[in-house]
C-alpha positions as CSV (number, residue, x, y, z in Angstrom):
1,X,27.7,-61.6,-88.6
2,X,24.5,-62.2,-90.3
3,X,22.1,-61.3,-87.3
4,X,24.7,-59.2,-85.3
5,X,23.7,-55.7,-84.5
6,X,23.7,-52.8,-87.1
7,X,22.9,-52.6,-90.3
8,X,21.7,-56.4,-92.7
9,X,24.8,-57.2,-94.8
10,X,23.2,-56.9,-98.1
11,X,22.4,-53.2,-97.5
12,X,25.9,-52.5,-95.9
13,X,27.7,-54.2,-99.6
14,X,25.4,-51.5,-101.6
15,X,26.1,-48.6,-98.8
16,X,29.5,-50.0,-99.0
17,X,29.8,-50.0,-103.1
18,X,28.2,-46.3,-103.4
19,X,30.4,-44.2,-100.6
20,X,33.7,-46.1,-102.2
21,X,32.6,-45.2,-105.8
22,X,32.2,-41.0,-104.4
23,X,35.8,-41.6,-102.4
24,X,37.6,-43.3,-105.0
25,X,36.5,-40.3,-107.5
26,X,38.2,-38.1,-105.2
27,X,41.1,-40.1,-105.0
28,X,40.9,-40.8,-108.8
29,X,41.0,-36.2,-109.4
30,X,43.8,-36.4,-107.0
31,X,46.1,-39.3,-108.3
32,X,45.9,-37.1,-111.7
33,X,47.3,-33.8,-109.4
34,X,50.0,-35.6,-108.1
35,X,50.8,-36.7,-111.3
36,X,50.9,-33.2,-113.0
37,X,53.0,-32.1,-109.7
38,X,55.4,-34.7,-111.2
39,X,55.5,-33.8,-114.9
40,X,54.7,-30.0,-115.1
41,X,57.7,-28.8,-116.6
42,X,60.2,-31.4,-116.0
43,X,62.1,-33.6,-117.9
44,X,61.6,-37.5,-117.3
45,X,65.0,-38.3,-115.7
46,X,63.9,-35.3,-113.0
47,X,60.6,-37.8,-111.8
48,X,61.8,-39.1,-108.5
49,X,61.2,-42.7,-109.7
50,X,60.5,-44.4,-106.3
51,X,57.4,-41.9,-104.9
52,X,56.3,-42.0,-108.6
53,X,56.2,-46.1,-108.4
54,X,54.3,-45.5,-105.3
55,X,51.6,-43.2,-106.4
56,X,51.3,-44.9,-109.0
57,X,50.4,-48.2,-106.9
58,X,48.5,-46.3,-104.7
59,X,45.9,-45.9,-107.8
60,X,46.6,-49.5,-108.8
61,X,45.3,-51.1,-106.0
62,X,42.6,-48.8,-105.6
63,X,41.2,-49.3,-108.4
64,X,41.7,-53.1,-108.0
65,X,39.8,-53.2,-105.2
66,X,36.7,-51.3,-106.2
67,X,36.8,-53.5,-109.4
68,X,36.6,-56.2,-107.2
69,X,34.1,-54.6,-105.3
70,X,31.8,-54.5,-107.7
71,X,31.9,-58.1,-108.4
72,X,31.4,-58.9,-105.2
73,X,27.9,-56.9,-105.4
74,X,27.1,-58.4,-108.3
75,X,27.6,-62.1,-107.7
76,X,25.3,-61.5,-104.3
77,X,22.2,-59.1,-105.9
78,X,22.3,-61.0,-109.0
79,X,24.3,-64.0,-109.9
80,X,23.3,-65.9,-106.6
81,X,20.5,-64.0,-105.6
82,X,18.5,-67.0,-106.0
83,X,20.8,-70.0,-105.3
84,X,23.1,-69.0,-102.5
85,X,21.3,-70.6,-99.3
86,X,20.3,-68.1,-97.1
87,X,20.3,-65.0,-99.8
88,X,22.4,-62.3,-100.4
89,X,22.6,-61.7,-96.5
90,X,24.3,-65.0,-96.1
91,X,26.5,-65.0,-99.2
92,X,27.8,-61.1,-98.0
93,X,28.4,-62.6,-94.3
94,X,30.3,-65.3,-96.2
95,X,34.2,-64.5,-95.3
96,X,35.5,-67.5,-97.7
97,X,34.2,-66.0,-100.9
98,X,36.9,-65.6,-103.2
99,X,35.9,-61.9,-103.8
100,X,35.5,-61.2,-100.5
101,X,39.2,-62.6,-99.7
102,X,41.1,-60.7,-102.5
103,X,39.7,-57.5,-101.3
104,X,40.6,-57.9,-98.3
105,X,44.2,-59.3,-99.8
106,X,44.1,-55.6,-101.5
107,X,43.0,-53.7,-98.7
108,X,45.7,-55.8,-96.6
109,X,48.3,-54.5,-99.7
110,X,47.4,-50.9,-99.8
111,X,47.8,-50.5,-95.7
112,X,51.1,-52.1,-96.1
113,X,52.1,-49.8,-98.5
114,X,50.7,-46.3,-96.9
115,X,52.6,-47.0,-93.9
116,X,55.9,-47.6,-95.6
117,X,55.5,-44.5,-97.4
118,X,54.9,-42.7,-93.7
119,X,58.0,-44.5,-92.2
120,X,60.2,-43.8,-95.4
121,X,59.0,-40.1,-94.8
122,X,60.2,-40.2,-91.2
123,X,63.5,-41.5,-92.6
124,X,63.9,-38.6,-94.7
125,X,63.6,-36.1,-92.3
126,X,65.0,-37.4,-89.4
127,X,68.4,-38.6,-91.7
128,X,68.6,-41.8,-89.2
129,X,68.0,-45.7,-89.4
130,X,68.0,-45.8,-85.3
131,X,64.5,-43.6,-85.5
132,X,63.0,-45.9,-88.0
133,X,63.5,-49.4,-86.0
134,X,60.3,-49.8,-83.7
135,X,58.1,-48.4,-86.6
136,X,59.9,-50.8,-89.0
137,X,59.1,-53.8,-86.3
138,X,55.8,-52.7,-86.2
139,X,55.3,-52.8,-90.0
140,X,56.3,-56.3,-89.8
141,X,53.8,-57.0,-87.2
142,X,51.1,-55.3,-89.8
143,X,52.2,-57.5,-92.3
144,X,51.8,-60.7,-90.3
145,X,48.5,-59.8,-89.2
146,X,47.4,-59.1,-92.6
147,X,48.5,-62.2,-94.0
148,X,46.9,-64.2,-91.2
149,X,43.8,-62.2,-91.8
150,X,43.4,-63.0,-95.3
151,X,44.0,-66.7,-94.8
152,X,41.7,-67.3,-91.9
153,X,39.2,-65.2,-93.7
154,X,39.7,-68.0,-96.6
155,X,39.7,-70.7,-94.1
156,X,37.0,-69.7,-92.0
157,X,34.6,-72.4,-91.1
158,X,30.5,-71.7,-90.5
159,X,30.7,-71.6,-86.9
160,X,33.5,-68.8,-87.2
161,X,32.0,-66.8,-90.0
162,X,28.4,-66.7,-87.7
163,X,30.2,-65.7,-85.0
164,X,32.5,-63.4,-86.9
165,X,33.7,-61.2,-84.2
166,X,34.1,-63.7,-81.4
167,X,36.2,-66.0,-83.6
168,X,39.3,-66.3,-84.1
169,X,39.1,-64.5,-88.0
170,X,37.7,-61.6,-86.0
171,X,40.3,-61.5,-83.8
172,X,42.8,-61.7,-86.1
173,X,41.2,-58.7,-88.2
174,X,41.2,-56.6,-85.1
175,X,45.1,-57.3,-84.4
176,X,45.4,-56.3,-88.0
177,X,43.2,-53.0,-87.3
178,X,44.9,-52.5,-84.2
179,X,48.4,-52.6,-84.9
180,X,47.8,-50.6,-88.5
181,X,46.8,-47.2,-86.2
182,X,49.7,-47.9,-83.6
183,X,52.3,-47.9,-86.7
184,X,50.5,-44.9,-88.5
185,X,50.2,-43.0,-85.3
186,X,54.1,-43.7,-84.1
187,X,55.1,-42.5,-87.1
188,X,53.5,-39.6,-88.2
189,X,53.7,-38.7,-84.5
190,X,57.8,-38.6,-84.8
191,X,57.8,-37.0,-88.2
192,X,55.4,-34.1,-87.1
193,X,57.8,-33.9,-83.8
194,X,61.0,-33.5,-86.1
195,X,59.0,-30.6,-88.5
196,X,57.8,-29.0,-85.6
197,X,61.2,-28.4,-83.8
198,X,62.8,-27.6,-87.0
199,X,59.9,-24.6,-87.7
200,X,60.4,-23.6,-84.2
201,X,64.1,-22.9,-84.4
202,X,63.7,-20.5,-87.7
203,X,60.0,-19.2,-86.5
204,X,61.8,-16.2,-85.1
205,X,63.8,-15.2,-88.5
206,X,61.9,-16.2,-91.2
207,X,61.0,-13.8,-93.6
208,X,58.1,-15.4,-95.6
209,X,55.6,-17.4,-93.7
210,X,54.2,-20.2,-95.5
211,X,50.5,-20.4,-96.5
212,X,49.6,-23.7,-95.4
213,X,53.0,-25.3,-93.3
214,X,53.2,-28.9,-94.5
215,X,53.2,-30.2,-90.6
216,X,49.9,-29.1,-90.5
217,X,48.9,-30.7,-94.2
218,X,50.7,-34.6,-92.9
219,X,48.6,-33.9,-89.6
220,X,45.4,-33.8,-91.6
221,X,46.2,-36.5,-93.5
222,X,47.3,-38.3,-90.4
223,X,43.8,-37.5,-88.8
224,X,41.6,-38.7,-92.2
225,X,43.3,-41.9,-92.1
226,X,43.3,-42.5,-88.2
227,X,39.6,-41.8,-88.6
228,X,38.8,-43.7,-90.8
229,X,40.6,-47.3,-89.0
230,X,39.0,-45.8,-85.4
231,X,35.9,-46.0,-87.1
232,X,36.5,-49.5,-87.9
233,X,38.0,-50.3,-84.4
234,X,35.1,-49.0,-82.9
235,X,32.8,-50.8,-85.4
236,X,34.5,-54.0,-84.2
237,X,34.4,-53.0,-80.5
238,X,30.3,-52.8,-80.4
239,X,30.0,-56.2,-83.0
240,X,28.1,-54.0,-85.7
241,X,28.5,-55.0,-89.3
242,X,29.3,-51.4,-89.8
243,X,32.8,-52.7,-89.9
244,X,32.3,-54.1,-93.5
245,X,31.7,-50.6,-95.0
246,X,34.5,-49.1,-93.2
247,X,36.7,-51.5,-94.2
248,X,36.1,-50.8,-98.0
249,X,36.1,-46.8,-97.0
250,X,39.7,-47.2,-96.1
251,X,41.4,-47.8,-99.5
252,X,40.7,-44.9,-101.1
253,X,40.9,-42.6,-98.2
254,X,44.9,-44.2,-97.6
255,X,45.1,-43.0,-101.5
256,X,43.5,-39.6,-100.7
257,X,45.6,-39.1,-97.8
258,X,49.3,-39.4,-99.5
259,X,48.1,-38.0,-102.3
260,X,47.3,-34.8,-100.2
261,X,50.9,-34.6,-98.6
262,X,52.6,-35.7,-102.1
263,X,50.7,-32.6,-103.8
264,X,51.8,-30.1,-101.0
265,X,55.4,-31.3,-100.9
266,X,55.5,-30.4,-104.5
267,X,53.8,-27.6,-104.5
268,X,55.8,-26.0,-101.4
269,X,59.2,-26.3,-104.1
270,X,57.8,-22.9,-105.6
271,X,57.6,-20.8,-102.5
272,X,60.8,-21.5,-101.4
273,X,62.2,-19.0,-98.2
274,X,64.4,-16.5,-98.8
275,X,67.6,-16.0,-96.3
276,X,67.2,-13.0,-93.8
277,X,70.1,-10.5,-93.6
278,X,70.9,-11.4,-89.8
279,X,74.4,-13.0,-89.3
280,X,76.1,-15.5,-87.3
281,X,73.5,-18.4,-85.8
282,X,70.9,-17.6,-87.7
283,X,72.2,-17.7,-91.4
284,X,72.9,-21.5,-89.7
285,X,69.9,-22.0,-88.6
286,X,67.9,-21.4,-92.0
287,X,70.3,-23.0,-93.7
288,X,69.5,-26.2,-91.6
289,X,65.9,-25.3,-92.7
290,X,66.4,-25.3,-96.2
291,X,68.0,-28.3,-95.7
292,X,65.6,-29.6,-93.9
293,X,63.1,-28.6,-97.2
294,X,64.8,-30.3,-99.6
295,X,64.3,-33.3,-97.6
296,X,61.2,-33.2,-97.8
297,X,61.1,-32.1,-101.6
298,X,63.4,-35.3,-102.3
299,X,59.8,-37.4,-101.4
300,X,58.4,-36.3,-105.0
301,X,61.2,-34.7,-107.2
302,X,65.2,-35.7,-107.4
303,X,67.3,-34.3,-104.7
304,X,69.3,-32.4,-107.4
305,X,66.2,-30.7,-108.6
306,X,66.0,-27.8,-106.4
307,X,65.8,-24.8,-107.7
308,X,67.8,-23.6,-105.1
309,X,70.4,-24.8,-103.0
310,X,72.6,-24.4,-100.3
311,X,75.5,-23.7,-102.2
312,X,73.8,-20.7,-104.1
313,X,72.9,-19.4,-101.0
314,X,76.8,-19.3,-100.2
């Protein structure tokens, strides 16, 4: 990993440092959004507990790992400069430094964690278990990887961290990469479905049209995140130590990509539709959309927090 094509290691931990400080900012402005989203006029006992818990981890381990970050910087520019053999090149190649294993423990945390909150989104709008079972499998199969990852990373012998991404801690990474996107992608991919046909049925009554449809918001956050784990795939796929800045990039941007879809689900409660005077199929209709709505509400505020419901519409 030392000599390997792309960019020397030493350089990639400070390119690495500076573009995670500028994303984790970002992330930083919009943890504090979602959190007024939350708490602008509301009582406590209103706060959907859960998605707060969430957000709130989201930040947590964020922040964690840049802290850790840092360290990690620090103990190969300054603390070791001098003593490590081989330099700071050799110490950031070095996959069994502590530092180096609890970020990637983090960064192994925080994937975990966005993808449950994608497959507990799928659950709320598609109201069944049965859709959630091969994304739920495939969770698991993120979680193993990761925790193989992070071991073998700590267990890694100097054979295996010079030949990084022929070895067996490389391979296990890429599994972990891998299997992260296909999870991601499944689910988003049925979520935006189950939107979609539900915008499609009520396209042809609805009154108000919204300004930006929150299909196409979870899309764009489904998109930043994909890129950002293809980049690292692809890093992987042409051996270039590229794949160490990505795979700090990634933390913040799983932040910055629920936070988007957490702020636009709250948001959306204050342009609620209004039923059209039509009878019959379609009064059904967008009342299945509504519905449908407060489904997706229920991700940031209590279910019983609409302000409007289907029994006013009655």
């Amino acid at each position: 990993m030392v000599s390997l094509a792309g960019i020397p290691m030493d350089a990639a931990a400070i390119m690495s440092l500076v573009l995670e400080g500028i994303l984790y900012g970002f992330a930083v402005l919009m943890c504090l959004g979602t959190i007024w989203t939350f708490t602008y006029k509301r009582h406590i006992q209103d706060i959907n507990r859960p998605i707060a818990v969430v957000a709130t981890l989201l930040f947590v381990l964020s922040t964690a790992h840049m802290v850790v970050v840092i360290i990690h910087v620090e103990r190969g520019l300054v603390k070791y400069r001098d003593t490590f053999p081989g330099g700071p090149v050799a110490f950031f190649a070095d996959v069994t430094q502590d530092t180096f294993v609890i970020k990637n423990a983090i960064y192994s945390a925080q994937t975990l964690l966005g993808d449950g909150v994608v497959i507990y989104r799928c659950y709320v709008v598609w109201q069944s278990v049965w859709v959630i079972i091969i994304p739920c499998m495939m969770w698991c199969g993120v979680a193993a990887s990761g925790v193989c990852s992070v071991y073998y990373f700590s267990q890694a012998s100097v054979a295996e961290i010079e030949n990084f991404f022929a070895s067996k801690i490389g391979h296990w990474a890429a599994t972990f990469l891998a299997s992260t996107l296909a999870t991601n992608a499944l689910s988003t991919g049925l979520l935006a479905y189950r939107i979609w046909m539900n915008e499609r049925k009520v396209s042809a009554i609805r009154i108000t049209k919204r300004k930006v449809p929150i299909l196409r918001v979870l899309i764009d956050a489904a998109v930043l995140y994909s890129v950002a784990l293809s980049s690292s795939i692809i890093c992987f796929a042409l051996w270039n130590d590229g794949l160490y800045v990505m795979g700090d990039l990634t933390v913040p941007v799983v932040s910055i990509s629920f936070y988007m879809v957490f702020i636009r689900i709250a948001t959306s409660q204050n342009s609620q539709h209004h039923l059209s005077t039509v009878c019959g199929k379609g009064i059904e209709t967008e009342r299945r959309e509504l519905q449908q709505q407060q489904h997706m509400q229920s991700l940031v505020h209590r279910p019983n927090d609409s302000k409007s419901s289907l029994g006013d519409i009655s």
